[in-house]
PAGUPA-513828 format. One record per residue (C-alpha): x, y, z; chain; residue number from 1. Coordinates in nm, 4 decimals. Each point is the difference from the previous one (the first is absolute). Layout:
N
<atom><X>X</X><Y>Y</Y><Z>Z</Z><c>A</c><k>NUM</k></atom>
...
% end
This chain:
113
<atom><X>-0.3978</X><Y>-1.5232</Y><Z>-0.7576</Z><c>A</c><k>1</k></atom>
<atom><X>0.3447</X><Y>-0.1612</Y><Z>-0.0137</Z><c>A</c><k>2</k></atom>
<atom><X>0.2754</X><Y>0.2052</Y><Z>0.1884</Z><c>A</c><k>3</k></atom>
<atom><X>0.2364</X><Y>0.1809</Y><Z>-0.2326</Z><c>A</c><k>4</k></atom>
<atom><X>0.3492</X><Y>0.1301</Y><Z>0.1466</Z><c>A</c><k>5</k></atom>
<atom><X>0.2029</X><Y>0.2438</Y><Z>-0.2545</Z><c>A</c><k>6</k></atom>
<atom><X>0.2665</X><Y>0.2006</Y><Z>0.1045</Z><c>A</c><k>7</k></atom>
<atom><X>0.0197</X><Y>0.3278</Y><Z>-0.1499</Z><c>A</c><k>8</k></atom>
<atom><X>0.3036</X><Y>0.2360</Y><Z>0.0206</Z><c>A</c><k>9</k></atom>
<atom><X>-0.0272</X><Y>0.3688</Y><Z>-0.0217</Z><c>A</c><k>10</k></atom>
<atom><X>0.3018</X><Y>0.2816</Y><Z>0.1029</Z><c>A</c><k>11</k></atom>
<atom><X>-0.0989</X><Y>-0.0267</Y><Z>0.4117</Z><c>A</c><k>12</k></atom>
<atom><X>-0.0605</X><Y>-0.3567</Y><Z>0.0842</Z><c>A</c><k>13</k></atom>
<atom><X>-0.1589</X><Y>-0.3636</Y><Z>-0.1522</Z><c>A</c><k>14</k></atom>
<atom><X>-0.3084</X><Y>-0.0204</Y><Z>0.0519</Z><c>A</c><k>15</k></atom>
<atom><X>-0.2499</X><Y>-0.3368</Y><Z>0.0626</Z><c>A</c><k>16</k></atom>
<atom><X>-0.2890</X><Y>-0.0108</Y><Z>-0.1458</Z><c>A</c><k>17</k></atom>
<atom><X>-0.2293</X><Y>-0.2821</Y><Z>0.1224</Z><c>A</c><k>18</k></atom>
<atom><X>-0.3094</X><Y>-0.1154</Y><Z>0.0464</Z><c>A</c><k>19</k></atom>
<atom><X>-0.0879</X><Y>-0.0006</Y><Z>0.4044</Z><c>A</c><k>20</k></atom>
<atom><X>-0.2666</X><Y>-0.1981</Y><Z>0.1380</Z><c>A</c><k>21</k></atom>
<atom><X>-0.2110</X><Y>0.2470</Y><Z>0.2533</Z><c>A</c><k>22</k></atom>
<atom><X>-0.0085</X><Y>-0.1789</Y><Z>0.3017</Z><c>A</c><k>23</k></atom>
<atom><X>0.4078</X><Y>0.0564</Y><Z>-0.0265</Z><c>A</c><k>24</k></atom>
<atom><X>-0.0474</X><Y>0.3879</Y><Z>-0.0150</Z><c>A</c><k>25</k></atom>
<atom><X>0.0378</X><Y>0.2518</Y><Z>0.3066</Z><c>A</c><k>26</k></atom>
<atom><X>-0.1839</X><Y>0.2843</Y><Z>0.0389</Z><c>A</c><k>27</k></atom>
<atom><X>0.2001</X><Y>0.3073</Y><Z>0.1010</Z><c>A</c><k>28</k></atom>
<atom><X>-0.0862</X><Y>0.0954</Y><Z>0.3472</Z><c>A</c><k>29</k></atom>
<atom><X>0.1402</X><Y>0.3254</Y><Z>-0.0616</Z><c>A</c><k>30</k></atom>
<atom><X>-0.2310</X><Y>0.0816</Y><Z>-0.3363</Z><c>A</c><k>31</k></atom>
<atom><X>-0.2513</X><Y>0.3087</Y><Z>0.0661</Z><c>A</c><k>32</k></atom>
<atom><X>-0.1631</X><Y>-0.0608</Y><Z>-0.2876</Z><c>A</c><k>33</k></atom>
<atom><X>-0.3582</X><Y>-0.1781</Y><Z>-0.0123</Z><c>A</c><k>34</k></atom>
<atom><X>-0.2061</X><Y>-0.0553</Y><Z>-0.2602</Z><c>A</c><k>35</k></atom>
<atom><X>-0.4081</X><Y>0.0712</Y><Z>-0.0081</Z><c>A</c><k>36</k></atom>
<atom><X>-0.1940</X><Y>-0.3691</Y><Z>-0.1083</Z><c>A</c><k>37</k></atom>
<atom><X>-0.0933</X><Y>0.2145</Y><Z>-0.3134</Z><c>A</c><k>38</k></atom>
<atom><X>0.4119</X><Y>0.0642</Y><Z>-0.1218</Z><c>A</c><k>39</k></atom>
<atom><X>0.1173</X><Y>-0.3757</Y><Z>0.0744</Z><c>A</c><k>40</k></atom>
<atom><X>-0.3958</X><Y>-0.0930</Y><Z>-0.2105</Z><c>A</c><k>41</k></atom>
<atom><X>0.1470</X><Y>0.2305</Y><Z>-0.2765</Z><c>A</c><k>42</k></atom>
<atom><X>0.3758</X><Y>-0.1483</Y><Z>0.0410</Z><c>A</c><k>43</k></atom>
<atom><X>-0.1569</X><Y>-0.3536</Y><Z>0.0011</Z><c>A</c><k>44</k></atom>
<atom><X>-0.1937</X><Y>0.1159</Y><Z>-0.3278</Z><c>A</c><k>45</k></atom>
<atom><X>0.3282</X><Y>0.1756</Y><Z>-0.1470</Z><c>A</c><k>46</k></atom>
<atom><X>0.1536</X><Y>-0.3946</Y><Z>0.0743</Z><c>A</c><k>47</k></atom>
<atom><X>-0.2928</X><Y>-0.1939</Y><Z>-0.1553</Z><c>A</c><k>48</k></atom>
<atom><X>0.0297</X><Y>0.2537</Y><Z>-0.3458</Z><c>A</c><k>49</k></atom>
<atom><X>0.3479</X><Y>0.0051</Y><Z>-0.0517</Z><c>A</c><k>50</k></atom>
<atom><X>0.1777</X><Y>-0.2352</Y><Z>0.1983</Z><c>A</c><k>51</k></atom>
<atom><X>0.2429</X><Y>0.0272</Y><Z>0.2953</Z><c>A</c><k>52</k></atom>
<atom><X>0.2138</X><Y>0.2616</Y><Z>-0.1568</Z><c>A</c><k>53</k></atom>
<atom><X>0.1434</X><Y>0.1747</Y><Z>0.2811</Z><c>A</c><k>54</k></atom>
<atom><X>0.2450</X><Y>-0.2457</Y><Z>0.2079</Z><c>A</c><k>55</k></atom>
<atom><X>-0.0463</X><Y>0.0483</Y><Z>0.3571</Z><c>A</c><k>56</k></atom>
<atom><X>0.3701</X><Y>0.1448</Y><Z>0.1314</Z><c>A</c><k>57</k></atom>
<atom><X>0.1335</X><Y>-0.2033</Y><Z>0.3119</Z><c>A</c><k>58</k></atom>
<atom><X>0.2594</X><Y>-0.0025</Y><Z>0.2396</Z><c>A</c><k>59</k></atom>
<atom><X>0.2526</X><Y>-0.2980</Y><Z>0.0291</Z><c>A</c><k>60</k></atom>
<atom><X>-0.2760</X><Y>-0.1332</Y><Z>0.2700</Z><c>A</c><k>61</k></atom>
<atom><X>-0.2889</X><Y>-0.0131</Y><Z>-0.1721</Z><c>A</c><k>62</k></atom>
<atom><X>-0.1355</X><Y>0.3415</Y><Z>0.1708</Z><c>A</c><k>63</k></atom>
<atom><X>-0.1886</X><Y>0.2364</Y><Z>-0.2393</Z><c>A</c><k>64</k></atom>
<atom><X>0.2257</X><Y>0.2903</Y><Z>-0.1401</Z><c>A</c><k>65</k></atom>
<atom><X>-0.3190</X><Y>0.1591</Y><Z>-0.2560</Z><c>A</c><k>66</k></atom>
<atom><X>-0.3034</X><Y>-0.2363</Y><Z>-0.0874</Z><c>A</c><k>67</k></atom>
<atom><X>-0.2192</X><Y>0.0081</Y><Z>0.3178</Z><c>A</c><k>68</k></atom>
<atom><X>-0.2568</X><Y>0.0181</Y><Z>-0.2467</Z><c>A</c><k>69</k></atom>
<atom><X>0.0806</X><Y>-0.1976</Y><Z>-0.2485</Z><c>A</c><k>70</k></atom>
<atom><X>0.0398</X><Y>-0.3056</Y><Z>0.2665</Z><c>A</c><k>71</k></atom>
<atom><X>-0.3680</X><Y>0.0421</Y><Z>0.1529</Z><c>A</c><k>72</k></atom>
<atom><X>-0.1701</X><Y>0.0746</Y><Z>-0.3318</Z><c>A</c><k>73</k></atom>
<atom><X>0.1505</X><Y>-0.3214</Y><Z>-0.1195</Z><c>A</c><k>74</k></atom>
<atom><X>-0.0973</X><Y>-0.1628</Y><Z>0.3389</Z><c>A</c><k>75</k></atom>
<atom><X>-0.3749</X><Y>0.0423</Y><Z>-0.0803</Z><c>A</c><k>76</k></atom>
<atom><X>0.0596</X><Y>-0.1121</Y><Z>-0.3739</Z><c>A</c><k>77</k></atom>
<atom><X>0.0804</X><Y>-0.3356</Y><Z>0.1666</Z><c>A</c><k>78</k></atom>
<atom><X>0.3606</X><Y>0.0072</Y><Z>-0.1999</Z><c>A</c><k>79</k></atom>
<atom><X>0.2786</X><Y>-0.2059</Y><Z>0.2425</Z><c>A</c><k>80</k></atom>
<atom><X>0.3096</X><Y>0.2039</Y><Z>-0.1583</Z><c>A</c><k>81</k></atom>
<atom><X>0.1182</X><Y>0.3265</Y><Z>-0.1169</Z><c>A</c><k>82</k></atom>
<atom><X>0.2362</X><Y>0.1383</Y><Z>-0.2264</Z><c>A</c><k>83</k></atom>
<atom><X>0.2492</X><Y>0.1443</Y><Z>0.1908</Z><c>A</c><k>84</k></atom>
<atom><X>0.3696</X><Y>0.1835</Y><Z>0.0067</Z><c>A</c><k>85</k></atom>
<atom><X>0.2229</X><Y>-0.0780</Y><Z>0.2647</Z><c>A</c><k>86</k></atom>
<atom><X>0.2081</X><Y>0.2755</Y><Z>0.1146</Z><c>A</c><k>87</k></atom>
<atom><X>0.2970</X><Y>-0.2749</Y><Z>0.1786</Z><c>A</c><k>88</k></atom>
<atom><X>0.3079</X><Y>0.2194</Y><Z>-0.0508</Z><c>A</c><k>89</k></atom>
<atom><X>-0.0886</X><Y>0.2977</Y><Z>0.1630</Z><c>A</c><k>90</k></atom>
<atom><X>0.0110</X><Y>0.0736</Y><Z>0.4112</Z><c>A</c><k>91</k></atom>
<atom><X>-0.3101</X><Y>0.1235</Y><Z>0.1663</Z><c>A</c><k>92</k></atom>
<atom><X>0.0939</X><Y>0.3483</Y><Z>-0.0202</Z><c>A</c><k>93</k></atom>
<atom><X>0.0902</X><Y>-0.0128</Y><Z>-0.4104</Z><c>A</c><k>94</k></atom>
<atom><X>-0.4107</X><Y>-0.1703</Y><Z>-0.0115</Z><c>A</c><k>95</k></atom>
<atom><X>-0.1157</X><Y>0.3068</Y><Z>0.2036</Z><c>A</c><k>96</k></atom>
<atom><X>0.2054</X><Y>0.2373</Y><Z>-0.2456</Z><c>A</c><k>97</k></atom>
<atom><X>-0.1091</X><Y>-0.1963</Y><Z>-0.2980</Z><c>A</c><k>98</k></atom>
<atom><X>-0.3471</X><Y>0.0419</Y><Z>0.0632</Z><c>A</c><k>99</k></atom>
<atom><X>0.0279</X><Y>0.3729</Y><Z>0.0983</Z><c>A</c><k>100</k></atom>
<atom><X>0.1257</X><Y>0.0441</Y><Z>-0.3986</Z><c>A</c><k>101</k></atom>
<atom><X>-0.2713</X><Y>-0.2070</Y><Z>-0.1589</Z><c>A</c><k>102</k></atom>
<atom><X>-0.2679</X><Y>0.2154</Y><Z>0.2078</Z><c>A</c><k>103</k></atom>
<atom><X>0.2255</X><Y>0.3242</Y><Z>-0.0787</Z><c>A</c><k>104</k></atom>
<atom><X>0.0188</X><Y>-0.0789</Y><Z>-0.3581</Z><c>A</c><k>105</k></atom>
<atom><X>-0.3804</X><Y>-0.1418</Y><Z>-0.0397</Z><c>A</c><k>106</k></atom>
<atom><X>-0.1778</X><Y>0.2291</Y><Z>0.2330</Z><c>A</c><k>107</k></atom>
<atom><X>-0.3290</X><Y>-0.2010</Y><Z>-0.1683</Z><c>A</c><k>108</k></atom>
<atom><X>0.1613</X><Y>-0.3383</Y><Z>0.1046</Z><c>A</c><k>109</k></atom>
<atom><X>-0.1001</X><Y>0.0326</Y><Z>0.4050</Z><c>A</c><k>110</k></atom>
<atom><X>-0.3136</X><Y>0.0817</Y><Z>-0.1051</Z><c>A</c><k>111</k></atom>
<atom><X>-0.0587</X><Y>-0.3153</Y><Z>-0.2143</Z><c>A</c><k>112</k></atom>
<atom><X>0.2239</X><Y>-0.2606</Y><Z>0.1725</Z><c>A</c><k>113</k></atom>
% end
C-alpha cells in the first residue's frame, strides 16, 4: 500500500488521514477493553470482505485513541499499515472528551471497536 496523507477540514479541527505502518502504533496502556480471539477473527474477516474501512483514531504520538481491534486483527492478516485518523490538534484531555462523545453517541461503537 502506498501512504496517502489528505488533510481534511471540518468545524473543530484538520484532521490527517494517513496510512500508519503498525510497528509505529502504541497501544493505550490505559484501554480496558480486550477483545476475545473470536471478535478480532470476525474483525479480521470484516477487513478481508470489505476493506479497512474504519481508520484507526490516534493521538499526536502514535498511541491508540479507538482501533485496539482493528490494529491486532490486521496484525494476524499480515497487513504492515492501517488506515488511520490522526487526532494532532487536540490536548490529551479534548482526546479523552472526544472519545467519551463517539461512545455516548454510538453506544454500539465500544462494543465493535
Amino acid at each position: 500500500m502506498k501512504e496517502v496523507r489528505k488533510n481534511v477540514k471540518n468545524d473543530a479541527s484538520e484532521l490527517l488521514i494517513t496510512y500508519q505502518k503498525i510497528g509505529e502504533i502504541k497501544n493505550n496502556p490505559r484501554n480496558s477493553r480486550t477483545h476475545s480471539k473470536r471478535q478480532i477473527r470476525q474483525i479480521g474477516d470484516s477487513i478481508q470482505e470489505f476493506g479497512f474501512t474504519n481508520p484507526v483514531l490516534l493521538d499526536r504520538n502514535n498511541i491508540v485513541i479507538a482501533g485496539h481491534g482493528r490494529v491486532t486483527a490486521a496484525k494476524l492478516l499480515g497487513r504492515s499499515q492501517v488506515l488511520t485518523i490522526r487526532l494532532e490538534n487536540l490536548s490529551p484531555g479534548k482526546v479523552f472528551i472526544s472519545y467519551l462523545c463517539l461512545v455516548s453517541h454510538f453506544p454500539f461503537f465500544h462494543e465493535f471497536q
